[in-house]
C-alpha positions as CSV (number, residue, x, y, z in Angstrom):
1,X,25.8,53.3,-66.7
2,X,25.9,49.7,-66.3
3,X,23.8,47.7,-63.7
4,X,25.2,47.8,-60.3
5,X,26.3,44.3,-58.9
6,X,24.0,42.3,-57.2
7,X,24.2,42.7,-53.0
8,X,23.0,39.6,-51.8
9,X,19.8,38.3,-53.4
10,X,19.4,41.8,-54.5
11,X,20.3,43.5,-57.6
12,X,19.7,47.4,-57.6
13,X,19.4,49.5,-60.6
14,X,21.6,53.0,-61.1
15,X,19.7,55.5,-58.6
16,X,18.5,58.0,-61.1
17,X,17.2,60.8,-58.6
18,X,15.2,60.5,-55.6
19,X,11.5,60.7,-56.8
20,X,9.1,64.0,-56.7
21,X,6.6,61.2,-55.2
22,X,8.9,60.1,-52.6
23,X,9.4,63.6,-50.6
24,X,5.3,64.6,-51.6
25,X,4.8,60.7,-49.6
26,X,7.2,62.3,-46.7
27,X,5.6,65.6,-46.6
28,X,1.8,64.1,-46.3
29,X,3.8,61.5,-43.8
30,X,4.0,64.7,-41.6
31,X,1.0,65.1,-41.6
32,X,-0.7,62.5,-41.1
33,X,1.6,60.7,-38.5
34,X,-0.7,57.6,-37.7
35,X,-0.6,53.9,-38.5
36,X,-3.6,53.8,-40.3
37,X,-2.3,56.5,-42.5
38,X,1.0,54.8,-42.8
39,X,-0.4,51.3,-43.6
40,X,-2.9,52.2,-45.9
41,X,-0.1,54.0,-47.9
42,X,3.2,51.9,-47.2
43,X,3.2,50.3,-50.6
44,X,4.2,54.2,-52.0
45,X,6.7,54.1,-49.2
46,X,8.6,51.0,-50.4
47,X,8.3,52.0,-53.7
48,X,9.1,55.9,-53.4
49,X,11.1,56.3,-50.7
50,X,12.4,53.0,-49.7
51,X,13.5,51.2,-52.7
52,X,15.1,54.6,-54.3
53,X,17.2,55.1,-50.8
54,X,18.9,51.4,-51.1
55,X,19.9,52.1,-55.2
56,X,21.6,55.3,-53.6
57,X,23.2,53.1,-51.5
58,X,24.4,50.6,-53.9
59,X,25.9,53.3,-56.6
60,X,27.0,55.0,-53.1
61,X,28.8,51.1,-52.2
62,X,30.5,50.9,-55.5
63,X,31.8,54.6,-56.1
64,X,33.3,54.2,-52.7
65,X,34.3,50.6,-52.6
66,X,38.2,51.9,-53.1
67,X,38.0,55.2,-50.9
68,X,37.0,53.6,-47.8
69,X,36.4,49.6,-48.0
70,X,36.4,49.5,-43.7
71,X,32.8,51.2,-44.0
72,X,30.0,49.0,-45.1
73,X,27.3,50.5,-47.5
74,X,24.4,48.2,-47.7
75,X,21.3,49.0,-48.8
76,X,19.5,46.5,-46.4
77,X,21.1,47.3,-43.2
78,X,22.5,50.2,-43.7
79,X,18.8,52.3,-43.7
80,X,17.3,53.3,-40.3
81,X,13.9,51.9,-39.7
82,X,11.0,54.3,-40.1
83,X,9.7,53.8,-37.1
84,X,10.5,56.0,-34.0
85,X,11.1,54.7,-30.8
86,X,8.6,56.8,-29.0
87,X,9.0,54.8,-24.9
88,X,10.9,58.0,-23.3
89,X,10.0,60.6,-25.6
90,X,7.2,63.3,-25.4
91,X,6.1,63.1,-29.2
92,X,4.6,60.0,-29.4
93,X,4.3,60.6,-33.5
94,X,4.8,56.5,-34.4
95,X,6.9,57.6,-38.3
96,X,10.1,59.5,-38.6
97,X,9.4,62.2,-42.0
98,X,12.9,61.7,-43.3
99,X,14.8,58.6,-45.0
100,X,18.0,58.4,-43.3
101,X,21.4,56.3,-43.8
102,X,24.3,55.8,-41.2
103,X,27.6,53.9,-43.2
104,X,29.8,52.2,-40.3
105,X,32.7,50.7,-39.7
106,X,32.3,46.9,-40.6
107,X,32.3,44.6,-37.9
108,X,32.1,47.7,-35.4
109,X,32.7,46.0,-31.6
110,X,30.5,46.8,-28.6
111,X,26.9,48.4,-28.0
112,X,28.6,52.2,-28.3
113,X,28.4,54.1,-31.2
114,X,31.2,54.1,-34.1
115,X,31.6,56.5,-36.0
116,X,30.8,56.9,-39.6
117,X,29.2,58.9,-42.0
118,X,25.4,59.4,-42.6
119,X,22.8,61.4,-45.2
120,X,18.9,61.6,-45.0
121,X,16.8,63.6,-47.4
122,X,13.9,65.2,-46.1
123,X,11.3,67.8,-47.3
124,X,13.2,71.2,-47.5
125,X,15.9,68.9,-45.7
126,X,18.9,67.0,-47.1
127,X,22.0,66.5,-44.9
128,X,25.1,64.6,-45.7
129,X,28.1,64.2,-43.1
130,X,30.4,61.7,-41.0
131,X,31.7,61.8,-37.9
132,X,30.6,60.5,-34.2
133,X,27.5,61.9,-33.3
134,X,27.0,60.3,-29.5
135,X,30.6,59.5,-28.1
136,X,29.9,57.8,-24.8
137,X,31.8,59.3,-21.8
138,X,34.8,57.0,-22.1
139,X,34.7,57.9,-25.9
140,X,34.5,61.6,-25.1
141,X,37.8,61.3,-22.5
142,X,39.8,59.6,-25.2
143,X,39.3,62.3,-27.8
144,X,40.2,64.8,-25.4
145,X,43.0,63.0,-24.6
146,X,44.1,62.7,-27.9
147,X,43.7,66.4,-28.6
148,X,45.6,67.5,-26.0
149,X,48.3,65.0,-26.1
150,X,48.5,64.9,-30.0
151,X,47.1,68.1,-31.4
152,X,48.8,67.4,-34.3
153,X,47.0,65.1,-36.0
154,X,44.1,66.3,-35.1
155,X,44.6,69.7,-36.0
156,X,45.6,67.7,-39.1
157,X,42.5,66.8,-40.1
158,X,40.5,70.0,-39.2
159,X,42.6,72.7,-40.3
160,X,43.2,71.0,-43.8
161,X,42.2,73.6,-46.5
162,X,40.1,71.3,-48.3
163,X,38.7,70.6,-44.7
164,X,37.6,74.2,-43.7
165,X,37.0,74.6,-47.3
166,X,34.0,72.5,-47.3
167,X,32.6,72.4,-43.5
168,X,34.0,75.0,-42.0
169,X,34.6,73.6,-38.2
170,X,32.8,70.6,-36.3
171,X,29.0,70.7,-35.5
172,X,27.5,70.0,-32.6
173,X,27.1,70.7,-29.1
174,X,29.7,72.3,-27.0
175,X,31.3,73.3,-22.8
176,X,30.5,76.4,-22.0
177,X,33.7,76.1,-19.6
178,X,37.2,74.3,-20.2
179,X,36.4,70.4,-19.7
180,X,37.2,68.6,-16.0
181,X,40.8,68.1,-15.9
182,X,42.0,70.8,-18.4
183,X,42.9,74.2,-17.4
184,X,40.5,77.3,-19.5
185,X,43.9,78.2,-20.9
186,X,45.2,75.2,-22.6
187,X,46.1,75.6,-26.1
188,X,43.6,73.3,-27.8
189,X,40.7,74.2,-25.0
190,X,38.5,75.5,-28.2
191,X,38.5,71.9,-29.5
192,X,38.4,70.3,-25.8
193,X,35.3,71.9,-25.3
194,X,33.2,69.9,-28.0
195,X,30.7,66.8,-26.7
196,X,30.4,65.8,-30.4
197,X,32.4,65.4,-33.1
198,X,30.7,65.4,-36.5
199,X,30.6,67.6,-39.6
200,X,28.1,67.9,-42.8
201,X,26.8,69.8,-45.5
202,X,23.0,70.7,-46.2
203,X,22.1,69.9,-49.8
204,X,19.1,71.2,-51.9
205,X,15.9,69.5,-52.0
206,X,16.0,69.8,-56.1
207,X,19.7,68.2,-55.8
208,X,18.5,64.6,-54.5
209,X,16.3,64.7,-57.4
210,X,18.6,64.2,-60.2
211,X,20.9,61.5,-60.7
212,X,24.4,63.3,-60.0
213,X,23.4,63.4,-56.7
214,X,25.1,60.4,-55.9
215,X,28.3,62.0,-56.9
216,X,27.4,65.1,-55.1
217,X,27.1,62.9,-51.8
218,X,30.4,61.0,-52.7
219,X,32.2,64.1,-52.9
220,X,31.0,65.3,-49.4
221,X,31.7,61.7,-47.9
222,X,35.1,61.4,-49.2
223,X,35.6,64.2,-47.6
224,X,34.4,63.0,-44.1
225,X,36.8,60.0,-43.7
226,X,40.0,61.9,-42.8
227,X,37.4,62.8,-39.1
228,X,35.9,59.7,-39.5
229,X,39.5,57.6,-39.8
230,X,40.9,59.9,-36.9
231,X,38.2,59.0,-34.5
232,X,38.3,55.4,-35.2
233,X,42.1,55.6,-34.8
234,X,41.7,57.6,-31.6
235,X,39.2,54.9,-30.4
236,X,40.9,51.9,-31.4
């Protein structure tokens, strides 16, 4: 495979696996969840962890480049930051243990969340899907609107063989009871009743390892956008 093109300043080499010594750097990470850990060792975290993520994300940019061009893959922004925000939260444990992506919609508008597809890899832990994890309450009503008032394009999207094939249904949290406004009979009260809106796959450990794992992740994203393109729609 040839060199990837350059992204910025930057010019990544094909992602050949993620490296044994990247998830054996996240696995002592969880234990030992302190700065002085953490900085003493951060140079095998750039090397290991970070750097391998963003050539990922560059073979990731370019296999997708003509399957969905509105979502930005950029292995400088598109990484979360390894640091937790820890000011309302009960574990104050400084490091997140994973390596984690989100791909967005370019030029996304507002503070709320877009949606878009995402993959970390963790120890024992690698998850690839799309979708909108968060909708805000005005997000949430317009989904439900949308479901109700055009079930068919939704239904569309999650009842496509392919679909189901691969993720079954949507993930995530969901009403006990039929939503505020929509009666516990109405035809598409199953769907009404999710608060997110995301689907994924979980991946072996031993698969981020070799090379064809950035196929193996296209595959899965590819077949993310249909949600991913219907919620953006939805939202527009």
């Amino acid at each position: 495979m040839s060199a990837l093109p350059a992204v910025g300043e930057f010019l990544f080499p094909p992602f050949e696996g993620f490296p044994k010594e990247g998830l054996a750097f996240l696995r002592k990470l969880k234990k030992n969840n302190n700065r002085p850990w953490f900085q003493k060792h951060k140079q095998d975290y750039e090397e290991f962890v970070r750097f391998p993520m963003q050539c990922l994300i560059a073979e990731l940019g370019q296999a997708m480049a003509g399957e969905a061009p509105e979502l930005s893959f950029d292995p400088r922004k598109s990484i979360f930051r390894i640091y937790r925000d820890v000011r309302f939260s009960k574990n104050k444990a400084p490091y997140k243990t994973n390596i984690a992506a989100s791909f967005d919609l370019r030029g996304r508008p507002g503070p709320t969340e877009s949606p878009g597809l995402y993959l970390h890899i963790a120890p024992g832990e690698v998850f690839v899907g799309g979708g909108l994890y968060m909708p805000s309450p005005p997000q949430l009503k317009r989904l439900r609107a949308a479901i109700a008032g055009e079930p068919e394009e939704f239904l569309a999207v999650v009842e496509h063989p392919a679909f189901k094939r691969l993720f079954g249904t949507l993930e995530g949290e969901r009403l006990s009871r039929a939503p505020l406004g929509y009666p516990a009979d109405h035809p598409m009260i199953e769907h009404l009743k999710h608060k997110q809106f995301y689907v994924g796959v979980e991946l072996d450990e031993n698969d981020a390892r070799r090379a064809k794992f950035a196929r193996d992740v296209q595959k899965v994203l590819v077949q993310c956008l249909p949600l991913v393109r219907w919620i953006a729609t939805t939202l527009r």
